[in-house]
NUKE-750577 format. One line per field, with one value per residue (C-alpha): residue number from 1; residue in one letter; x, y, z. Coordinates in steps of 0.5 Angstrom, whole numbers, plus 500, padded with zeros to 3 digits. Example, Ala and Ser with C-alpha at 12.3 -4.5 7.8 and 13.67 -1.06 7.14 Angstrom:
BEGIN
seq	[1 / 2]
type	[a / s]
east	[525 / 527]
north	[491 / 498]
up	[516 / 514]
***
This chain:
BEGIN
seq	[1 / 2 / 3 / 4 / 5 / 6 / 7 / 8 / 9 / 10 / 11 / 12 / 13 / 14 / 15 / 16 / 17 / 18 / 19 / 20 / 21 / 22 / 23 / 24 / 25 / 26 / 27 / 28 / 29 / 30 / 31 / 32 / 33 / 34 / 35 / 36 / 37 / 38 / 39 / 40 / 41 / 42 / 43 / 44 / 45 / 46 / 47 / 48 / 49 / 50 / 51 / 52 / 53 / 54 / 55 / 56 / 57 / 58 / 59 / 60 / 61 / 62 / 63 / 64 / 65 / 66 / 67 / 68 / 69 / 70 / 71 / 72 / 73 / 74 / 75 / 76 / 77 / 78 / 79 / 80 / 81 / 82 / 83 / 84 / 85 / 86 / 87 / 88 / 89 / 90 / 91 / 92 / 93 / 94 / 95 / 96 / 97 / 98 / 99 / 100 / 101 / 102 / 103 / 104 / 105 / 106 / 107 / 108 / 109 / 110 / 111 / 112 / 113 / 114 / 115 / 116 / 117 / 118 / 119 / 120 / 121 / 122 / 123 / 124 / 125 / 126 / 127 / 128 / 129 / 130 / 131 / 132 / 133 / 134 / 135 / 136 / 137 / 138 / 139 / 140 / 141 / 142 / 143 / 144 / 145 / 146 / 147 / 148 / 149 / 150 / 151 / 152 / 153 / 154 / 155 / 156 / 157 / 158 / 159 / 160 / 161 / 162 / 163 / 164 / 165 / 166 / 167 / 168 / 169 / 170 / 171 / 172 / 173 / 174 / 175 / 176 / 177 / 178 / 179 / 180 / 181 / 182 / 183 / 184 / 185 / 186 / 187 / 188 / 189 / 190 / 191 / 192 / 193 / 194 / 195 / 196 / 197 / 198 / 199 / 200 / 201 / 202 / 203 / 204 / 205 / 206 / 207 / 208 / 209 / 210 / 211 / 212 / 213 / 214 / 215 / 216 / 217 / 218 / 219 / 220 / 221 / 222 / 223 / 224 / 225 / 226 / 227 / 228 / 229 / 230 / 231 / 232 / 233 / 234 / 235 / 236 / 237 / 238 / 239 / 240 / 241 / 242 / 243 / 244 / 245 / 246 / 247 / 248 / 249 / 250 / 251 / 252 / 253 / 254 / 255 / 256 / 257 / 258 / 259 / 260 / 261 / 262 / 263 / 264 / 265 / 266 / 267 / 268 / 269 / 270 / 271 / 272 / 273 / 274 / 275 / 276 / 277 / 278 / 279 / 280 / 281 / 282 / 283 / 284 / 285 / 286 / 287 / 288 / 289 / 290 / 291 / 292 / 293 / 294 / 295 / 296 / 297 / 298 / 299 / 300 / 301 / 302 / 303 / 304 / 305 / 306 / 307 / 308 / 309 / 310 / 311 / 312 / 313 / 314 / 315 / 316 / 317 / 318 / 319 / 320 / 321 / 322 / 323 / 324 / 325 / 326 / 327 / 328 / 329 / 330 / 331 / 332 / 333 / 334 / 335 / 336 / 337 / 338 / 339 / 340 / 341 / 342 / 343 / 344 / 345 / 346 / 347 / 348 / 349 / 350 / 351 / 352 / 353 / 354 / 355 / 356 / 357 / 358 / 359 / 360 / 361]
type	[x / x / x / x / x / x / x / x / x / x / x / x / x / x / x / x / x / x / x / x / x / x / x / x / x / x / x / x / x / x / x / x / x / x / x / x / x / x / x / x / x / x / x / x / x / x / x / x / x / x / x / x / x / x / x / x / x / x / x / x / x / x / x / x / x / x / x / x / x / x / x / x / x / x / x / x / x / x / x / x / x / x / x / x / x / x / x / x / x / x / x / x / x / x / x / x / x / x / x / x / x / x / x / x / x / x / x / x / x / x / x / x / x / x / x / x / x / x / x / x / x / x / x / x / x / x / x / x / x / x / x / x / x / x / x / x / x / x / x / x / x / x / x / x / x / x / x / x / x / x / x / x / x / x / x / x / x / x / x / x / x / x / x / x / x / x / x / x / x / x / x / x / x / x / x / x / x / x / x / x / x / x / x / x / x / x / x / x / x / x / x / x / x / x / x / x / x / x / x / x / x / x / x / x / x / x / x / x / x / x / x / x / x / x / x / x / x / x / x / x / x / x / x / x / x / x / x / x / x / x / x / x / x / x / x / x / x / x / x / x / x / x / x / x / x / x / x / x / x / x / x / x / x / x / x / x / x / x / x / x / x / x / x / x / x / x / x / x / x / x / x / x / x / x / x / x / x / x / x / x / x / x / x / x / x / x / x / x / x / x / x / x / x / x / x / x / x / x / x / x / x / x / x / x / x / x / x / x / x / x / x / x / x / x / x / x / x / x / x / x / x / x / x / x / x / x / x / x / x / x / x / x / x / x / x / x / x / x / x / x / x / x / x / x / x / x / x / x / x / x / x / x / x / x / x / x / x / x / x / x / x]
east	[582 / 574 / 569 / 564 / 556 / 552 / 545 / 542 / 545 / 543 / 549 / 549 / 551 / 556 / 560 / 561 / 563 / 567 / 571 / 571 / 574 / 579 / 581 / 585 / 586 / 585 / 578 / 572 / 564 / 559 / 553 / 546 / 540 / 533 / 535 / 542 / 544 / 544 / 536 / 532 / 526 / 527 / 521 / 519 / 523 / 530 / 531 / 538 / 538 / 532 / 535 / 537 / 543 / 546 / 550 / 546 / 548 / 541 / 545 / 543 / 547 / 549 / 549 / 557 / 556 / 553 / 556 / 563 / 560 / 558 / 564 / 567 / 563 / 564 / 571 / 571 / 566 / 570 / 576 / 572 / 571 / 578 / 581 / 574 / 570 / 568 / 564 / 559 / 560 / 559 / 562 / 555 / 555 / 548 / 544 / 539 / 533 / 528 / 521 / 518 / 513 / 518 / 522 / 516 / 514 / 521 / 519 / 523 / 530 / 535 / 537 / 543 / 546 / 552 / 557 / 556 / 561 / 567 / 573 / 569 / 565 / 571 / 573 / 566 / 567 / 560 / 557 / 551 / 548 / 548 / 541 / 543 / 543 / 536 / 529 / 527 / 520 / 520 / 526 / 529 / 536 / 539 / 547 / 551 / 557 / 561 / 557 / 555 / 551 / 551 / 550 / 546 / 545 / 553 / 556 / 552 / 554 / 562 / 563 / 560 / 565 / 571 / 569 / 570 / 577 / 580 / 577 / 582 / 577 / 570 / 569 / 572 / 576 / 581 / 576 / 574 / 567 / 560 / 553 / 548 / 540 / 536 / 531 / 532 / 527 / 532 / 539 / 542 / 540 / 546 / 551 / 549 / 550 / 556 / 559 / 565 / 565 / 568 / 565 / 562 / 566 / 560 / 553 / 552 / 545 / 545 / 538 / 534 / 527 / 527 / 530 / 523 / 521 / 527 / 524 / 530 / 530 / 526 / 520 / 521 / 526 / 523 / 517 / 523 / 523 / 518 / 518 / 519 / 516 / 519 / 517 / 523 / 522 / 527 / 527 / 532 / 535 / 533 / 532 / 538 / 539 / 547 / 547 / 543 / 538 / 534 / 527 / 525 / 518 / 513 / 509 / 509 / 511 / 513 / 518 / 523 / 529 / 533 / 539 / 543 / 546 / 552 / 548 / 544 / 539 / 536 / 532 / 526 / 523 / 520 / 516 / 518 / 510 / 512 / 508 / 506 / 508 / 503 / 507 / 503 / 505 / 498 / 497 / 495 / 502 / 506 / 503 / 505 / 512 / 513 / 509 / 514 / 520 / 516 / 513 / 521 / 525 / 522 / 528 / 529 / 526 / 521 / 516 / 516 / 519 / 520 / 519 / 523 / 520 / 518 / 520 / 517 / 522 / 522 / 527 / 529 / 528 / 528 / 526 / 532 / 537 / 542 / 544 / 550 / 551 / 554 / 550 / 556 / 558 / 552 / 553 / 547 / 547 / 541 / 536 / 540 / 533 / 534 / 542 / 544 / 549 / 552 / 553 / 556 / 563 / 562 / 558 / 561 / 568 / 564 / 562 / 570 / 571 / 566 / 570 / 577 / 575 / 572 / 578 / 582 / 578]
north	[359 / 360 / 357 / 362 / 363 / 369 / 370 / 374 / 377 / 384 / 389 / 388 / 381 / 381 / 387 / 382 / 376 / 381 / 383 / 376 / 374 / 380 / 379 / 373 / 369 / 362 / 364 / 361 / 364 / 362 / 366 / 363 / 368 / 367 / 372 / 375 / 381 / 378 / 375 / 379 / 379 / 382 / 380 / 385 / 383 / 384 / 392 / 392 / 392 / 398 / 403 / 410 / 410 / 415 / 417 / 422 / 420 / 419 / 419 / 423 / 429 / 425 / 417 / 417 / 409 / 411 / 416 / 412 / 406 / 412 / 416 / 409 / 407 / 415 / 414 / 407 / 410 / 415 / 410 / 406 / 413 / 414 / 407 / 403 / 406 / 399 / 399 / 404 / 410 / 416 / 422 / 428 / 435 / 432 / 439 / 439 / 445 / 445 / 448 / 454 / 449 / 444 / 450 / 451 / 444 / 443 / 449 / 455 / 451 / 450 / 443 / 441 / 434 / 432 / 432 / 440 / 441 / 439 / 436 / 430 / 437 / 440 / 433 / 432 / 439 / 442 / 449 / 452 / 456 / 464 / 467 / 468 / 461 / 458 / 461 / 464 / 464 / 457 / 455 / 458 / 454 / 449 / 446 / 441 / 437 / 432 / 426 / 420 / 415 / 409 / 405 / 399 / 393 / 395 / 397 / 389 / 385 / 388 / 386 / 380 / 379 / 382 / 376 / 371 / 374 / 373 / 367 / 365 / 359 / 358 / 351 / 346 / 345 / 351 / 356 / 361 / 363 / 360 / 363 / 358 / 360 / 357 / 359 / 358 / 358 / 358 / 361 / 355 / 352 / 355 / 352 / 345 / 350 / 351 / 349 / 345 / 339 / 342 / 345 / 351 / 357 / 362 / 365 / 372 / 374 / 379 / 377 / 385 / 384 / 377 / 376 / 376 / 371 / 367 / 363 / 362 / 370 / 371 / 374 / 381 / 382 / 380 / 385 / 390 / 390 / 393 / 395 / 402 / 403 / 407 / 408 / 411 / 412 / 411 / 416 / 419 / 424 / 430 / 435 / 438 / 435 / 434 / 434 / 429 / 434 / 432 / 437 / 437 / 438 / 438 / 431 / 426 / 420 / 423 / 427 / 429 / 426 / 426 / 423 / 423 / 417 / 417 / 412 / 418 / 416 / 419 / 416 / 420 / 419 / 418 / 416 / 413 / 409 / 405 / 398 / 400 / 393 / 394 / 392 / 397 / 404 / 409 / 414 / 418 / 418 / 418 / 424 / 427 / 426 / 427 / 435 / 436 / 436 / 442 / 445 / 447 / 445 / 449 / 451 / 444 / 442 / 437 / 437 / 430 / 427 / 420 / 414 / 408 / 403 / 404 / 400 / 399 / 396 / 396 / 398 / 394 / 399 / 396 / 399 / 402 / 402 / 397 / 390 / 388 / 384 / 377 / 370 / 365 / 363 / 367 / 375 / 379 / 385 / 387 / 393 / 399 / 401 / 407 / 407 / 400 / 402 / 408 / 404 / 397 / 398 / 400 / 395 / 390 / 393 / 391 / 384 / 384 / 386 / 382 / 376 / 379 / 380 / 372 / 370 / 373 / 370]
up	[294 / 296 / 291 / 292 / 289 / 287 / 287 / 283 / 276 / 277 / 277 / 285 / 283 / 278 / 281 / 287 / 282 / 278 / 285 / 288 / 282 / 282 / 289 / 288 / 282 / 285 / 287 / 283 / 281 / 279 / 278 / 279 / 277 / 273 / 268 / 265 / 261 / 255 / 254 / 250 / 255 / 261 / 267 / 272 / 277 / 274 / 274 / 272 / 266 / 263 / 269 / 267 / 270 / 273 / 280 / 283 / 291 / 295 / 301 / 307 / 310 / 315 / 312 / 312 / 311 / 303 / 302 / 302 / 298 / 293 / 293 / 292 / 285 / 283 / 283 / 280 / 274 / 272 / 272 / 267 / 263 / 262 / 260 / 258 / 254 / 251 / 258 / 256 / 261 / 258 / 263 / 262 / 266 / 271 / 273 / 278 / 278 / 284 / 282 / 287 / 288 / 291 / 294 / 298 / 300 / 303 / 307 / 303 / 305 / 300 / 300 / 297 / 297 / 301 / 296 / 295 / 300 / 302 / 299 / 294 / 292 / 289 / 285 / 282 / 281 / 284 / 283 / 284 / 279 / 279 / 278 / 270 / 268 / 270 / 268 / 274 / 273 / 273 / 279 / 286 / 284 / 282 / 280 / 277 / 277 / 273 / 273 / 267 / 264 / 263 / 258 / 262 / 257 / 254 / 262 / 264 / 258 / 260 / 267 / 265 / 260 / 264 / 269 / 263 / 262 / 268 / 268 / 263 / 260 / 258 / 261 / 266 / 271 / 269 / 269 / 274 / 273 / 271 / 269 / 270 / 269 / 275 / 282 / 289 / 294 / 300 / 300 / 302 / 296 / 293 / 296 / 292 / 285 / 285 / 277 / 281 / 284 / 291 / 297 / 297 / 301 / 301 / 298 / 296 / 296 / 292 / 290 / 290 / 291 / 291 / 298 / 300 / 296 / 299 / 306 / 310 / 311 / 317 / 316 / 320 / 315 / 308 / 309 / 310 / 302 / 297 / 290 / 288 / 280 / 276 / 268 / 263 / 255 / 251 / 245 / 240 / 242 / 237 / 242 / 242 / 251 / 252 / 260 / 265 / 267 / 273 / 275 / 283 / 282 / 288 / 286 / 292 / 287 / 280 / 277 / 271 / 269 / 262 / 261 / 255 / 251 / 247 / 242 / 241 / 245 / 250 / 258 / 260 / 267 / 273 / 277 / 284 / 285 / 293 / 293 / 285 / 281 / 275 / 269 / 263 / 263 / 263 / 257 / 263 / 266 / 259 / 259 / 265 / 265 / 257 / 258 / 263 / 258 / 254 / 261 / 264 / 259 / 254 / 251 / 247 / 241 / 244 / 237 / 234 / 239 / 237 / 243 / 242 / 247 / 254 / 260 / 267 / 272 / 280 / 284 / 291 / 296 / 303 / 309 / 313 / 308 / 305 / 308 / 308 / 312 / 314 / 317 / 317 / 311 / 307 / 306 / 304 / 299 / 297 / 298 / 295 / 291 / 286 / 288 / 285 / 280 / 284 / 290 / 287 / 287 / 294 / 296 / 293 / 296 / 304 / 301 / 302 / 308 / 311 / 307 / 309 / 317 / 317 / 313 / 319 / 325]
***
């Protein structure tokens, strides 16, 4: 048995307490964060729970490290459409279509995804599309394959309350899990915040950008993380859109990305601003990325739109990719940016292996 802390209440976070809860059933968790899915206000810092979501694997040709932890949480989604449909993943067709502005700025190469070959390619079932199935006049090429939606605050709120399950008990020293509302300035302030009096095993970091905030992180590696700003509109979904559609377009730091929701809604973006944390979306913007829907996608009733809310989150990016990575009793896992849903099965299974391989030392 190990008495474990997380910090940070992202889906990071709770997809780690829900796997150390998972891994043996002596084990407790208490999860500490400034914020959690359930508050009716979401702060700046706290993206989880206003991302899209999707699994679209960022990973390079040859990153085999994220393409396993995306592999990984691709498998784990579908299992969770197929017997939890309380989880609030939804599976969706996910197409891409590259503009000949974007064609031509990555030098008249086709550039598919690592996942367009090989044998995850044939169980994710991908294709590329044959000329009579996008408007030419607009794309060089595009393609789908199955992927999914997830349901954010709905996903968040149900990992959480799987952990209470195998928790067994709300309170004392019979339960296994705890949340508790609160701020650290260093890491090591998390193992005085434990819910039992007992010592604490280990620390997750699992604060996102937060992490250079945090003072016991050396300063080379603080600067490592920056904001990435994203802005998303939530409308009903009245256009007729059934499938995760993605538009590369040849703009630096804006693009297009529709994803529609079981709860008739749907997520439309993007923007990809680096450093940007202003909080207000701008007319302007709006603009931009709402004209898109009706200039490549014309075939949708886009008239009447109707805009439930608009949110601006920052995604965590770190400069040289994720860290995972074990300092004595403390294991950081942040800087997954954008990936943060489609790698935390993944990244929560390394936080494994680094506790197992030290458990064996």
């Amino acid at each position: 048995m190990s008495n474990y802390v997380v910090i940070g209440a992202g889906v990071i976070g709770i997809t780690n307490a829900h796997e150390i809860l998972k891994a043996n059933p002596n084990n407790k968790v208490t999860i500490v964060a400034q914020h959690f899915p359930t508050d009716f206000e979401f702060k700046n810092i706290y993206t989880s729970p206003i991302a899209g979501a999707n699994w679209e694997s960022f990973a390079k040709l040859d990153d085999t490290f994220v393409q396993e932890i995306d592999t990984i949480g691709y498998r784990k989604f579908y299992d969770l459409i197929r017997s939890r449909p309380e989880a609030g993943v939804t599976k969706r067709l996910n197409s891409v279509l590259v503009t000949h502005e974007k064609f031509r700025l990555d030098g008249g190469v086709k550039k598919l995804p690592w996942f367009a070959s090989g044998e995850f390619s044939k169980e994710i079932k991908f294709r590329e599309y044959n000329d009579g199935e996008f408007d030419k006049e607009k794309f060089v090429y595009g393609f789908e394959f199955d992927g999914m939606v997830i349901r954010t605050t709905y996903y968040l709120s149900f990992l959480i309350n799987e952990c209470w399950r195998m928790s067994g008990a709300a309170e004392g020293e019979n339960a296994r899990f705890s949340i508790k509302r609160g701020t650290v300035s260093e890491v090591r302030d998390a193992f005085q915040l434990s819910s039992w009096n007992r010592k604490v095993d280990y620390v997750i970091n699992c604060t996102g950008l937060l992490s250079r905030n945090l003072l016991d992180i050396d300063i080379k590696e603080r600067e490592k993380m920056y904001p990435v700003r994203g802005c998303v509109y939530v409308v009903k979904n009245n256009v007729g859109i059934k499938k995760v559609t993605v538009v590369e377009i040849a703009e630096k730091d804006e693009g297009l990305y529709i994803m529609p929701r079981r709860e008739g809604e749907l997520i439309i973006g993007g923007c990809f601003q680096v450093g940007n944390e202003d909080k207000i979306v701008d007319d302007a913007l709006s603009d931009r990325i709402l004209s898109r829907c009706k200039q490549y996608l014309p075939q949708y009733n886009w008239d009447n739109l109707e805009i439930v809310r608009k949110q601006v989150g920052f995604r965590p990016f770190r400069k040289g990719g994720y860290r995972i990575e074990r300092e004595g009793r403390i294991i950081h896992c942040y800087g997954m940016g954008g990936a943060g849903y489609q790698s935390s099965w993944g990244c929560a299974q390394r936080v494994q292996d680094l506790i197992l391989c030290k458990s064996k030392l």
